[in-house]
N, C-alpha and C positions, 0 to 999 in steps of 0.2 A: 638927896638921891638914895632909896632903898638900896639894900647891899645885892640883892638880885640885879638890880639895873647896872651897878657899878662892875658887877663880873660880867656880863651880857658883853659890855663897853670893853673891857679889857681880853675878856675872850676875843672879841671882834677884832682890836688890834694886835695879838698877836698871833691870831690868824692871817690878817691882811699882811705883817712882816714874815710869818714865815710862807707868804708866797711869793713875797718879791723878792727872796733871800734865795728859792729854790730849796726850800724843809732846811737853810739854815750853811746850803754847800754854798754858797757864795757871799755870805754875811761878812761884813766889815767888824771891825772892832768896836766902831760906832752903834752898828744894828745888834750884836751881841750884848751891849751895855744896854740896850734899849729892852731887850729879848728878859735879859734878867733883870732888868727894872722891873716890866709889867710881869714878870714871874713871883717877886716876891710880893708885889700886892694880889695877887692873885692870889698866894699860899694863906695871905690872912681871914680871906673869905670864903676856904672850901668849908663845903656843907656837911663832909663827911667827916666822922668824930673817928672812927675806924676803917680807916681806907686798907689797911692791910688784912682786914676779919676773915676775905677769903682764902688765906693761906693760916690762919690757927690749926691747931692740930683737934683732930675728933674731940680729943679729951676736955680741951679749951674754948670749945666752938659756943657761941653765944646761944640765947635759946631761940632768940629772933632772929630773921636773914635780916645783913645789915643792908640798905640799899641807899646809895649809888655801890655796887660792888664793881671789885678789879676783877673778876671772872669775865672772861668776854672775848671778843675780837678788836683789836685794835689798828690801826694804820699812824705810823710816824708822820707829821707834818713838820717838825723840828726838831733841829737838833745842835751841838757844839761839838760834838762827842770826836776828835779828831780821828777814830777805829772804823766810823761811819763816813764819816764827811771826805773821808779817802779813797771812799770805794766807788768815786763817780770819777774814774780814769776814761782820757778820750781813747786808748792805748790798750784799754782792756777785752779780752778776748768777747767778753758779754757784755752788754748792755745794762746799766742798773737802775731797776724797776721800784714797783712802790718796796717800801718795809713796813713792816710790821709785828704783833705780838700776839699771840695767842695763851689765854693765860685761862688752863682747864686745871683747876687744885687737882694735885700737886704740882702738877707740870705748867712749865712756862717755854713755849717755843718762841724763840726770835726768828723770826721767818726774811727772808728776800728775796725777792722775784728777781731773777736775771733773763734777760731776753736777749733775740739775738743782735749784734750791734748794727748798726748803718752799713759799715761799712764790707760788712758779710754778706748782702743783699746775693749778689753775685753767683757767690761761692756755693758750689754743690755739695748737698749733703750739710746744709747749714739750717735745714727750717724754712719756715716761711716768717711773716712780718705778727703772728700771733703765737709763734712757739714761745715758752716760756719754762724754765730752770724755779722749780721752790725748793730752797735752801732754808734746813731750821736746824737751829742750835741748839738743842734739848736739853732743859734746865728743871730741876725741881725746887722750889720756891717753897718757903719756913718761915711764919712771925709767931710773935705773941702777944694777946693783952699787953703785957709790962711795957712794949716795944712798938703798939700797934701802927706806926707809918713807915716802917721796915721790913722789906724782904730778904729772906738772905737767899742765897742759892748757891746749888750745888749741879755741876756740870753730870748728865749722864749720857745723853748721846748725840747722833745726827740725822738726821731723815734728811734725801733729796729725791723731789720727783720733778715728774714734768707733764709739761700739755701742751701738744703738737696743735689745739687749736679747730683739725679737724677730725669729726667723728669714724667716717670712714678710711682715713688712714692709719687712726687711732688703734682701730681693730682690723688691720689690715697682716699683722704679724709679725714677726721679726728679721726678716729681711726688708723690707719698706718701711720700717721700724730704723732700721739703720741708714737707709736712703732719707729719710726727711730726718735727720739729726737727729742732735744729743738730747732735745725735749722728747720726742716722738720716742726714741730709746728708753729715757727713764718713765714715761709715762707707761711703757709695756714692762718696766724693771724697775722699779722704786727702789731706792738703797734706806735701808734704815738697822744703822750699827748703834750697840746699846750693850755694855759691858757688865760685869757687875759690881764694880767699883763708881764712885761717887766721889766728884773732887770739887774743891772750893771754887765760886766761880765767881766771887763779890755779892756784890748785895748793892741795894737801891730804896733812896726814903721817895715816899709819895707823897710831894708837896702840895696836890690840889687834884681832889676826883669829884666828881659828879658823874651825871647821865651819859653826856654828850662827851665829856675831856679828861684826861688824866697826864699831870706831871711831873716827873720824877727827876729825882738827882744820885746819879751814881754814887758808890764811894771815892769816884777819885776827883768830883765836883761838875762830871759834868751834866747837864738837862736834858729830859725827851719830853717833846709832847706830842701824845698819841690821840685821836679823837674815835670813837668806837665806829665800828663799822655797821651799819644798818643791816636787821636781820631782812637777809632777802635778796641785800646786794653785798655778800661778803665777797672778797676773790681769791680767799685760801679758805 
C-alpha cells in the first residue's frame, strides 16, 4: 500500500469516528484510544516538512511558500479537549454551533457559532431558527525554523458578531434590531475589544497537515482535528 493510500484510509476512519463521536462530545474512552491510535500513525505520514512556516517571522520566512500551508479557514471535526467538549450544555442559554479556526499570519482566531437553542423557539425577542452569535478568541501565533511544528501564541483580543439570517431585518435598524435578538443586535453592533498588552495563551504542535486536514496537540495533551473549509463555502 503507497503511503497516500494508507492516509486516504486513516483519514477516512477518523473521519467516520469523529462523526459517530459527535466531533468527539460523546466519545468513550474506548473511541478516544482508537482516536489517538489512528492519530499517531497519521503523524508519521504528514507530507508537510514545515507545517508551522506560516507563522515564521518576516525575517525567517523561507524564500518558497511552503504548501500544504496552516493559513486558511478551518472547521473542528474532533476533539478531547475537555474546554470544548463542555461547551455542548443542554442548559445553555445558546445552542452550540460548528467551531472553528481561522488562521490569517499573525493572527489566529478561534471562532464558535452559538445559535439560538430549541428550547427558546418560543420566546420573543429570541431570533429566528437562523440567528447565529460568532464568538473569536484573538490570538497571535509565533514559530521558527529551529521549532518548525510549534505555534506559540499570545492572547490579544475578542470580536463577537452576529447574523440575524435575514437581509431585510438585518438593515432594518436598531430598534428591530433589538426585537429579533441578540444575533440581529450584534450583527448591527459587532464588539471587537483589543488591548495593548499581549498575554501568554499556550501553544500547539501540528502533528499532520496537508490540503484537505490538519492536527494538532495542545500543550496540555490534548488533539484537534480541523478539515479546511472550501473556498466558496466558508461560514465565517
Amino acid at each position: 500500500m503507497t503511503s497516500s493510500s494508507e492516509q486516504q484510509l486513516l483519514k477516512d476512519d477518523l473521519v467516520a469516528l469523529a462523526s459517530s463521536t459527535r466531533r468527539g462530545f460523546s466519545a468513550s474512552r474506548k473511541d478516544r484510544d482508537k482516536a489517538k491510535s489512528i492519530i499517531n500513525e497519521l503523524s508519521k505520514l504528514s507530507p508537510t516538512e514545515e507545517p508551522a512556516a506560516a507563522y515564521y517571522s518576516d525575517t525567517q520566512a523561507t524564500s518558497d511558500d511552503i504548501v500544504p500551508s496552516l493559513a486558511g479557514k478551518w472547521t473542528l471535526i474532533y476533539t478531547d479537549a475537555p474546554d470544548i467538549t463542555s461547551l455542548d450544555s443542554p442548559l445553555s442559554i445558546q445552542k452550540l454551533g460548528r467551531i472553528g479556526q481561522e488562521c490569517d499570519p499573525p493572527l489566529i482566531k478561534n471562532v464558535i457559532e452559538w445559535k439560538r437553542p430549541d428550547w427558546a423557539s418560543s420566546l420573543p425577542f429570541s431570533g429566528d431558527e437562523d440567528s447565529r452569535i460568532l464568538q473569536k478568541i484573538v490570538t497571535e501565533g509565533a514559530s521558527t525554523p529551529a521549532d518548525n511544528s510549534t505555534v506559540d501564541l499570545k492572547l490579544v483580543g475578542l470580536e463577537i458578531s452576529g447574523t440575524n439570517g435575514s437581509m431585510e431585518e438585518a438593515n432594518s435598524g436598531l430598534v428591530n434590531s433589538l426585537l429579533n435578538g441578540p444575533a440581529a443586535l450584534l450583527e448591527q453592533n459587532p464588539i471587537k475589544l483589543q488591548g495593548p498588552l499581549k498575554g501568554p495563551f499556550g501553544k500547539f504542535d501540528i502533528l499532520y497537515l496537508d490540503d484537505e486536514m490538519r492536527i494538532s496537540k495542545t500543550y496540555q495533551g490534548y488533539y484537534a482535528v480541523n478539515v479546511r473549509q472550501e473556498k466558496g463555502n466558508e461560514w465565517f
